[in-house]
C-alpha positions in Angstrom: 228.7 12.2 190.8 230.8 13.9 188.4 229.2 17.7 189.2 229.6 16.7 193.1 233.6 16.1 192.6 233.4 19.5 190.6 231.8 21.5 193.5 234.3 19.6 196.0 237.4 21.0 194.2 236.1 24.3 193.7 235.5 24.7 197.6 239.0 23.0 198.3 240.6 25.9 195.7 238.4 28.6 197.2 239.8 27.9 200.3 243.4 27.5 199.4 243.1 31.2 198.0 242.1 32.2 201.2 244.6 30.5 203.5 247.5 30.7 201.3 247.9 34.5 201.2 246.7 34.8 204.8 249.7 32.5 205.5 252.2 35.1 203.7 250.8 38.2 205.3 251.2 36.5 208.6 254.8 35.3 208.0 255.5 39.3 207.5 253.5 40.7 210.0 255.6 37.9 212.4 258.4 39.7 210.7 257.5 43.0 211.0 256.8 42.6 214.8 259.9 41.0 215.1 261.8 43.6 213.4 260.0 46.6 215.9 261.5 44.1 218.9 265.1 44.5 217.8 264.6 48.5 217.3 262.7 48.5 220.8 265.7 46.6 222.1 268.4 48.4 220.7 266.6 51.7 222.0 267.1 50.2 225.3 263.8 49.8 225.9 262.5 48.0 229.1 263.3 44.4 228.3 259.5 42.6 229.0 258.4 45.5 226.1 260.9 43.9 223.9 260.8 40.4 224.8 256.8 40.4 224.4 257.0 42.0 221.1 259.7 39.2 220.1 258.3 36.6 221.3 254.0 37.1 219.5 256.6 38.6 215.8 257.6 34.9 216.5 254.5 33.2 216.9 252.6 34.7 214.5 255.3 33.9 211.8 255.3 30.2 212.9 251.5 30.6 212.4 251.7 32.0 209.3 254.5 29.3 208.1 251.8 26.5 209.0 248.6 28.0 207.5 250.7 28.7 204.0 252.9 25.2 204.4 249.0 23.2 204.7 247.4 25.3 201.9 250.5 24.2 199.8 249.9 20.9 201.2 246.0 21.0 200.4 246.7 22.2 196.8 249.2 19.7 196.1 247.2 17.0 197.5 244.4 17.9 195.3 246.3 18.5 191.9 247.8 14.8 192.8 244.7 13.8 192.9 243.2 15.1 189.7 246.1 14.0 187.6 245.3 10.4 189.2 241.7 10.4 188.3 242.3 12.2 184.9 245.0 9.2 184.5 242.7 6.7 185.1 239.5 7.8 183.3 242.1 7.7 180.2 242.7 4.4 180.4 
């Protein structure tokens, strides 16, 4: 039972090294495409360019905000609940 909780936690920290960074790179990219909207509308560029370029740089940071903010969650849960189990096989 012991090797089974093992293999459990090892998938759950594979995939919060996986969703974690992917949550980061799409908070910039959200950024980034955020940023090219304000250049695109300070160029007076047609506003439907710049208000569709706006509009997915905010999405996909709000995306990236939730995959990162439930891998924290995911981790957190998990260390919780090895310190809990550590506590208790001490006692």
């Amino acid at each position: 039972m012991s090797s089974q909780k093992n293999y459990i936690q090892q998938q759950g920290f594979h995939l919060w090294r996986k969703t974690a960074p992917l949550g980061l790179m799409m908070v910039g990219l959200g950024f980034s495409f955020t940023g090219e909207a304000i250049i695109w509308k300070m160029q007076a560029s047609p506003a439907w360019q710049w208000v569709a370029m706006g509009t997915l740089g905010l999405v996909v940071f709000n995306a990236g905000l939730s995959i990162f903010g439930d891998a924290v969650k995911r981790r957190t849960h998990e260390e919780w609940q090895k310190a809990q189990q550590e506590a208790h096989e001490s006692k």
